[in-house]
C-alpha positions in Angstrom: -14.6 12.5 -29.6 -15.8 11.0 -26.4 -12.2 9.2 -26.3 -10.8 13.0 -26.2 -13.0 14.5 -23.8 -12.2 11.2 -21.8 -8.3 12.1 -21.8 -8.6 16.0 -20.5 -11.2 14.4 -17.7 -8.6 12.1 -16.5 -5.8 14.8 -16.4 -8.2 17.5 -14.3 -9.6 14.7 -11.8 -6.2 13.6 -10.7 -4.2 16.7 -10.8 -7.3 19.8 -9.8 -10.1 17.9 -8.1 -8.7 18.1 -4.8 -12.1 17.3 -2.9 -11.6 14.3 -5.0 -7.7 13.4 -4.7 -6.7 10.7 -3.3 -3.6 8.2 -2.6 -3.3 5.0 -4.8 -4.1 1.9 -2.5 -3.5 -1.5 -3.0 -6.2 -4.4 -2.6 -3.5 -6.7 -0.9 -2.8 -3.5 1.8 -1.4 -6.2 4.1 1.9 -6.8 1.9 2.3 -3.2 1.5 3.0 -1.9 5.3 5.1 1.2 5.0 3.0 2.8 2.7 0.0 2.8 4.9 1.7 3.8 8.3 5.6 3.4 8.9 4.6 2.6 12.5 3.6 -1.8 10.9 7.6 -1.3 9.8 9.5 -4.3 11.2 6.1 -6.3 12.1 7.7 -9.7 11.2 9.0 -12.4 12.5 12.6 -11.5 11.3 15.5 -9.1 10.7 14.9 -8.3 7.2 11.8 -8.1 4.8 11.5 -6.9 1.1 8.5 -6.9 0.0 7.4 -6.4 -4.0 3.9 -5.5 -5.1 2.4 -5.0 -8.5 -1.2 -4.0 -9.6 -2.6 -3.2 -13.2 -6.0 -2.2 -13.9 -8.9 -1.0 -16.3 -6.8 -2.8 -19.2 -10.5 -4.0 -20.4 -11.7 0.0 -20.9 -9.0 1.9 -20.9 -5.5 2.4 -21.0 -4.1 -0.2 -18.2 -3.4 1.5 -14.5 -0.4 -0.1 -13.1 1.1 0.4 -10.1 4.0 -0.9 -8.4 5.9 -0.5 -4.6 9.3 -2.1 -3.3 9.8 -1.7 0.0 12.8 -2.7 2.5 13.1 -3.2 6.5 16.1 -4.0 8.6 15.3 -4.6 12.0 17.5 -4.9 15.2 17.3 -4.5 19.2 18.7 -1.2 20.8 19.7 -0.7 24.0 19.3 -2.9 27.2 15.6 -2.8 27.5 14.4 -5.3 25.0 13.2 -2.5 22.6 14.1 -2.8 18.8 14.2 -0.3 16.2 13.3 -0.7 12.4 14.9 1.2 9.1 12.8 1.0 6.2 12.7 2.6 2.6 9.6 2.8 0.6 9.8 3.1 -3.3 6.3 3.5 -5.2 5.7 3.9 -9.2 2.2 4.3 -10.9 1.0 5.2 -14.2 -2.1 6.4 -14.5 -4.8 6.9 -17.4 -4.8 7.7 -21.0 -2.1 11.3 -20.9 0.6 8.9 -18.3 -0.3 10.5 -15.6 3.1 9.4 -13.6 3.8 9.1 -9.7 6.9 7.9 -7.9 7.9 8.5 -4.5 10.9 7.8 -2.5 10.2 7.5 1.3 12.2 6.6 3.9 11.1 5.2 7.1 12.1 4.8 10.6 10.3 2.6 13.4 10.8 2.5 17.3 9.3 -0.2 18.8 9.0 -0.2 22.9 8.7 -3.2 25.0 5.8 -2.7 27.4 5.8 -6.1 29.6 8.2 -7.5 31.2 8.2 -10.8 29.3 8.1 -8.8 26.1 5.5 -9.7 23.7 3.6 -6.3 23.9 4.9 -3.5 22.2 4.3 0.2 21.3 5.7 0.9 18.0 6.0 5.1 17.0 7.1 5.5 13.4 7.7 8.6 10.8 8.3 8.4 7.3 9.1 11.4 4.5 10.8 11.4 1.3 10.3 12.9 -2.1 7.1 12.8 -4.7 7.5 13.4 -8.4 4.8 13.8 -10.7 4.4 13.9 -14.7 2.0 13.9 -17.4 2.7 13.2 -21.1 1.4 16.3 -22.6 1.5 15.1 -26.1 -1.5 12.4 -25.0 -3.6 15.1 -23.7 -6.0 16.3 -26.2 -8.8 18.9 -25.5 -12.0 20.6 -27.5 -9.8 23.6 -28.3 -7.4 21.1 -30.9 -10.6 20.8 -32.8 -11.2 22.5 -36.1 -14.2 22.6 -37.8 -15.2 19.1 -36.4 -11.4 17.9 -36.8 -9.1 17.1 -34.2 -5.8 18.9 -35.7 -3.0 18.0 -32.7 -0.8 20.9 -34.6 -3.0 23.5 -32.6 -2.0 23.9 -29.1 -4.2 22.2 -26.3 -5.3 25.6 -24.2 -4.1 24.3 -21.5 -2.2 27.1 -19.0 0.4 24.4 -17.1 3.5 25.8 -15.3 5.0 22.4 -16.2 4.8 18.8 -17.3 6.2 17.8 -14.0 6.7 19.0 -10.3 8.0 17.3 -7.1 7.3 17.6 -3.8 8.5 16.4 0.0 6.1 14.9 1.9 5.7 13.5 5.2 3.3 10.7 7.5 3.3 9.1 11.0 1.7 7.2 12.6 1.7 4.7 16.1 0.5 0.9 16.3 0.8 -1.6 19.3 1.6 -5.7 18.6 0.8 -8.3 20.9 0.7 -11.6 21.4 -2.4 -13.7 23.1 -2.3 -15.8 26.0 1.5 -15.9 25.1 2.1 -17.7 22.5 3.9 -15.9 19.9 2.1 -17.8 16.6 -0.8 -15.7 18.0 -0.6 -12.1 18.0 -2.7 -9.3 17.1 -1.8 -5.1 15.5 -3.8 -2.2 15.4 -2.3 1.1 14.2 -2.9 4.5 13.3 -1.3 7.4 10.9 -1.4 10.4 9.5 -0.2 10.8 6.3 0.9 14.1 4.1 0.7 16.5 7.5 3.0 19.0 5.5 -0.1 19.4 2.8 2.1 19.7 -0.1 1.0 21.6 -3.2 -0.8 19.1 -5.8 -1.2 21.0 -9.1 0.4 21.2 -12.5 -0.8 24.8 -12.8 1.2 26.1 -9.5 -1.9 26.5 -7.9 -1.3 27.5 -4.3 -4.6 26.7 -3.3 -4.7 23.0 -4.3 -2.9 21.1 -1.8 -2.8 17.1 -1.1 -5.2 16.1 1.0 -4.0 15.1 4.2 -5.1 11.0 4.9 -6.1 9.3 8.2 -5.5 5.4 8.3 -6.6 2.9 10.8 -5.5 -0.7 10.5 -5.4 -3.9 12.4 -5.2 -7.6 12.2 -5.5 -10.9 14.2 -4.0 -14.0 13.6 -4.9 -17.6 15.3 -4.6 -21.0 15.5 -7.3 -23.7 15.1 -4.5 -26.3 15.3 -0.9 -27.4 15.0 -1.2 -27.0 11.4 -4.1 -24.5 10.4 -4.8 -21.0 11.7 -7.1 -18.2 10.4 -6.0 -14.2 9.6 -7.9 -11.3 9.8 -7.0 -8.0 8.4 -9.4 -4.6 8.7 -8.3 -1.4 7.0 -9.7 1.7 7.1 -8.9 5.1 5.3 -10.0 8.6 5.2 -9.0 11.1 2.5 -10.5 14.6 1.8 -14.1 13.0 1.4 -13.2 10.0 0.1 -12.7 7.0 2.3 -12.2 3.0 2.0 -13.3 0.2 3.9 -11.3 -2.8 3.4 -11.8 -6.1 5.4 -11.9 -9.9 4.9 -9.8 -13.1 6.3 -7.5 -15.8 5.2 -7.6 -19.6 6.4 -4.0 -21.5 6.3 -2.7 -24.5 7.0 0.8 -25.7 7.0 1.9 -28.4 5.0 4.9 -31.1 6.4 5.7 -33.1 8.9 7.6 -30.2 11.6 4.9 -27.8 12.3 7.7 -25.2 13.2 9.2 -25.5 10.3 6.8 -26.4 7.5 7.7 -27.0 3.9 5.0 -25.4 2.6 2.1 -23.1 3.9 -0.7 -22.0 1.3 -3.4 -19.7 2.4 -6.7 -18.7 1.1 -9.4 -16.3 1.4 -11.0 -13.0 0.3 -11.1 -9.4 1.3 -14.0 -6.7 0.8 -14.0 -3.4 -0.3 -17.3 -1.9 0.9 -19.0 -0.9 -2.0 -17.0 -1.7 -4.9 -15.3 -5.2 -5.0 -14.6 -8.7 -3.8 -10.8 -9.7 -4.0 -10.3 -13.5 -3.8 -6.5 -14.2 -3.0 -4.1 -17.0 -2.5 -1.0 -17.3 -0.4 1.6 -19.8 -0.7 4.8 -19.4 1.7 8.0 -21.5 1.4 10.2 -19.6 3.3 12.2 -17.8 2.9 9.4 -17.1 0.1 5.7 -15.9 -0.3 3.5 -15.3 -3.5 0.1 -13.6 -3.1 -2.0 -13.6 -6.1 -5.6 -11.4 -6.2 -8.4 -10.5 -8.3 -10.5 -7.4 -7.8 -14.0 -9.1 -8.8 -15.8 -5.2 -9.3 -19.3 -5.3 -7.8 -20.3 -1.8 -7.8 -22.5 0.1 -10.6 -19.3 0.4 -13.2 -20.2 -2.7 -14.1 -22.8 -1.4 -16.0 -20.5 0.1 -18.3 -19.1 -0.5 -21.3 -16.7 -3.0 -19.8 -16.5 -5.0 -16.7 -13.7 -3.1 -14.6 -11.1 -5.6 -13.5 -7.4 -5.3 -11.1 -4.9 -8.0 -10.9 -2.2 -7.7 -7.8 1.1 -9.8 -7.5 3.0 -9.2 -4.6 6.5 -11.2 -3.6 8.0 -11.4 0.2 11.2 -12.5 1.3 12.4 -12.7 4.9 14.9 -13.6 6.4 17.5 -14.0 9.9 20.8 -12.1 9.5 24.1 -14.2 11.0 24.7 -11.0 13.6 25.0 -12.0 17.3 22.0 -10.0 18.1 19.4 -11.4 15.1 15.9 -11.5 16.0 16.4 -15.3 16.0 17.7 -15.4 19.2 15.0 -13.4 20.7 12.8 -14.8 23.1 10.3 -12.8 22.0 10.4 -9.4 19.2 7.6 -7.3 17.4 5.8 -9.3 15.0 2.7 -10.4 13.5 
């Protein structure tokens, strides 16, 4: 019976709890840009990214979360001042809990990036993104106490469950700003921070047509530094921070790399390594390994907070795939003396 219960519990915390709502989030937030403020679109020493991230989930308790974004950026300069401009697409798919609870959203992007110094290697980058959201549930998965009968679950007796639908859709909308860097001029070492505001339009976020219920609105903060020790090894650090309804995430940690070959501008190989922090919940060892114009990341959500005194230890796997790459235009990002990127 508790399995039962368990299923109507998961249905009502995504789609009525709205003090409780928030956005899926990925523990490798640095592969996934777009979706945490359009304004890190075109961060990237290049003229076009694509970037592929998966994430399952609770496969040891339940049934498996999984979660998976695509996103695309084509980046090029406009006008005569040495400012660039970035079109992006973010696509996003996740399947949650026992009754399918199902999410996809289709969000374009577009990035403006202004140089501020006159040798170019400080920018202020303004960004929007908005698109459509669908969302479904399996309705035949759901069961509640009213399908019991006499101590029996019968499914042939209707769940008692008012929804206006199985599905609905929304459009939905974020911005946000950030400003790159590099430091003391050398363009290896550069620095981001970045803020948006995400769902500003509140859409409606209820299967019953609730009025009232509306998608929190989310604050995100986010930055990172990158450095060299050496020619061949330099150290990353990434911070995100996120504020939804009352719910908000800490996310921080750093990555050592080291490039492997003999030209140190063009290595065959560069593998990093490291671990990020959520505050209160897990530790996420990762690894890196770039062979351009190629990179894997591979992570592990090692759950430290008081679920693991559950049945089950809770676990997440994330595998994310970059490619990037110059175009053959006349004005590619190669040429540049100097572009937005980190």
């Amino acid at each position: 019976m508790k399995k039962y219960v368990f299923s109507l519990i998961v249905l009502l915390s995504l789609s009525l709890a709205v003090v409780r709502a928030q956005d899926v989030h990925f523990s490798q937030f640095f592969e996934a840009p777009i979706l945490r403020n359009p304004a890190l679109a075109g961060l990237f020493d290049g003229d076009v990214r694509v970037q592929a991230v998966y994430r399952t989930q609770w496969g040891n308790i339940t049934v498996p979360y999984k979660t998976g974004a695509l996103s695309a950026e084509y980046k090029q300069p406009i006008g005569n001042n040495n400012d660039f401009i970035t079109m992006g697409l973010q696509l996003l798919y996740d399947k949650a809990g026992t009754v399918n609870f199902t999410t996809t959203h289709v969000l374009p992007a577009v990035n403006y990036h202004k140089s501020l110094s006159d040798d170019h290697t400080k920018y202020l980058s303004l960004g929007v993104m908005g698109g459509f959201i669908q969302q479904s549930i399996d309705r035949s998965k759901m069961t509640t106490n009213n399908q019991y009968d006499g101590g029996a679950w019968n499914p042939a007796i209707a769940d008692g469950e008012a929804l206006a639908a199985n599905s609905y859709h929304h459009w939905d909308g974020g911005l946000g700003v950030s400003f790159n860097s590099s430091i003391n001029g050398n363009p290896a070492d550069n620095y981001y921070i970045g803020l948006a505001y995400q769902h500003f339009n509140r859409p409606k976020n209820s299967f019953y047509k609730n009025p009232l219920i509306e998608l929190n609105a989310r604050w995100e903060f986010t930055s990172g530094v990158k450095f060299s020790l050496d020619e061949k090894s330099f150290f990353t650090i990434y911070g995100n921070y996120s504020k939804q309804g009352s719910y908000t995430e800490t996310l921080a940690g750093a990555l050592y790399g080291f490039r492997l070959g003999e030209d140190v501008e063009q290595p065959d190989y560069t593998v990093q390594f490291g671990a990020m922090m959520r505050l209160k919940d897990a530790i996420i060892p990762m690894v890196k390994l770039d062979h351009k114009p190629y990179s894997i990341t591979v992570s592990y959500d090692a759950n430290t907070s008081t679920l693991n005194s559950g049945a089950g230890r809770p676990n997440a796997f994330e595998l994310s795939l970059t490619y990037t790459g110059f175009t053959k235009r006349n004005n590619s990002t190669l040429n540049a003396i100097a572009c937005p990127r980190f």
